[in-house]
Structure formats: C-alpha cells, structure tokens
C-alpha positions in Angstrom: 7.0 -4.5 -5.4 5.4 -5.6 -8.7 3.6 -8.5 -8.9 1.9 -10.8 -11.7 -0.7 -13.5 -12.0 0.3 -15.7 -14.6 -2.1 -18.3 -16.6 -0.9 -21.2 -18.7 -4.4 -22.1 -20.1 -5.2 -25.0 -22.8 -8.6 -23.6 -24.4 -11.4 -26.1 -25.2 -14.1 -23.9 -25.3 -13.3 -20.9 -27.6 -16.3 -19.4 -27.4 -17.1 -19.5 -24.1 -13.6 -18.3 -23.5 -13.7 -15.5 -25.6 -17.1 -13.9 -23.6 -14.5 -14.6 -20.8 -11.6 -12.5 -22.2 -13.9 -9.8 -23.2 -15.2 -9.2 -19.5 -12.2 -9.6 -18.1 -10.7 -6.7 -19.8 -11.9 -4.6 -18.4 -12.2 -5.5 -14.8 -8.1 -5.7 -15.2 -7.5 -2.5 -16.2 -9.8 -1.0 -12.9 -7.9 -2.9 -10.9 -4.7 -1.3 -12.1 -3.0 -4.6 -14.1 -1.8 -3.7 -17.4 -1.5 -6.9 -19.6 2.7 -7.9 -20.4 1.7 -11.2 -22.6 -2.0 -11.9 -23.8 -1.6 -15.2 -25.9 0.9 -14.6 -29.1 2.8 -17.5 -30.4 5.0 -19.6 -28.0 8.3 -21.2 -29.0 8.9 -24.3 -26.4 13.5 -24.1 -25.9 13.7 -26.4 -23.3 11.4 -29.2 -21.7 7.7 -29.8 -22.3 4.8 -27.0 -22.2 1.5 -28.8 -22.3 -0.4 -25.2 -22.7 -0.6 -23.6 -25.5 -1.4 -20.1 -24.2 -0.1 -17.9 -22.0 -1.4 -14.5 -20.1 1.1 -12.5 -17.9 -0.8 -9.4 -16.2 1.2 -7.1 -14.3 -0.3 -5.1 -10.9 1.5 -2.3 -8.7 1.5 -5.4 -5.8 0.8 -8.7 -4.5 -2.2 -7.1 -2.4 -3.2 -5.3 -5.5 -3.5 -8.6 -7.7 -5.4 -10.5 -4.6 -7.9 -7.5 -4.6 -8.9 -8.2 -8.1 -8.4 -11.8 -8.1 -10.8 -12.1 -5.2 -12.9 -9.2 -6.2 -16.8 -10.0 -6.2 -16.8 -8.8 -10.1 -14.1 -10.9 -10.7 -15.7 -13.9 -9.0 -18.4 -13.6 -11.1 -16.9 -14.3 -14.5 -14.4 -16.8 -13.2 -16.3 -19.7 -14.1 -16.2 -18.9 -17.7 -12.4 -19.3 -17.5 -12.6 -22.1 -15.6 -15.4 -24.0 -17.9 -13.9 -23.0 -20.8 -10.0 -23.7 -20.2 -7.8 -26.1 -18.4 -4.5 -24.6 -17.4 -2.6 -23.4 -14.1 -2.7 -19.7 -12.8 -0.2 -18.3 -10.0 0.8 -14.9 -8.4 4.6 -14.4 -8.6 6.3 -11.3 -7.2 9.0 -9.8 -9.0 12.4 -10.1 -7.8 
C-alpha cells in the first residue's frame, strides 16, 4: 500500500532551505519516492492554512518512507530543513 510523507513548511531561511532541497533530491529518488506536489501555488477553500508550502512525496510503502526518513543520509541533512523552516511533516497511508 502506498504511502506519503507530507510537509506543510513556512520557509524563513531560503537559502539555507534551498541547499536543503537540493540534497534531498536526490536521496528521495534512491529511496524510491517520486515527488506528487513540490511547492506550486496553494489556494486556501475552507478554514485556515498557516503554511505556505506544501511537499507530498509518494513511496511504494509505509516501511519504505521510514527507511528513508530514518536513513543515516537522510539524518544528515535534516537539520537544514529543520533550521531553515517551521512547519508539520507526517506519514499517511493511502486508503
């Protein structure tokens, strides 16, 4: 069953976050995840959104998003994220 970590990030750091996004890239496509949303332009219908950009990677499974979540490369480069952006990031399971 697919699953997909999702990140609703408020950027404060661009540049930081960009060296981020370009090592991540990478690491997500060895790990199998092919990217569904990458940013773009969000149009709030209902309620309140406090994060203006959101990420949607897709992997084959929950197990396979774990492995590169907690993956040692992964680790590694996690802190530029988190130093750079505030936000909330999850694993969901498809239905």
């Amino acid at each position: 069953m697919a699953a997909y970590i999702v990140a609703q990030l408020k950027v404060h750091d661009p540049a930081m976050f960009y060296r981020y996004r370009d090592a991540v890239t990478p690491l997500v496509d060895r790990f199998g995840g092919r990217y569904r949303v990458r940013g773009g332009e969000l149009e709030v219908l209902e309620g309140d959104w406090p994060y203006p950009r959101l990420t949607i990677i897709e992997f084959q499974s929950k197990d396979a998003a774990r492995l590169f979540y907690d993956s040692p490369e992964y680790q590694k480069i996690l802190p530029l994220r988190q130093n750079s952006a505030d936000g909330t990031v999850v694993i969901v399971e498809s239905a």
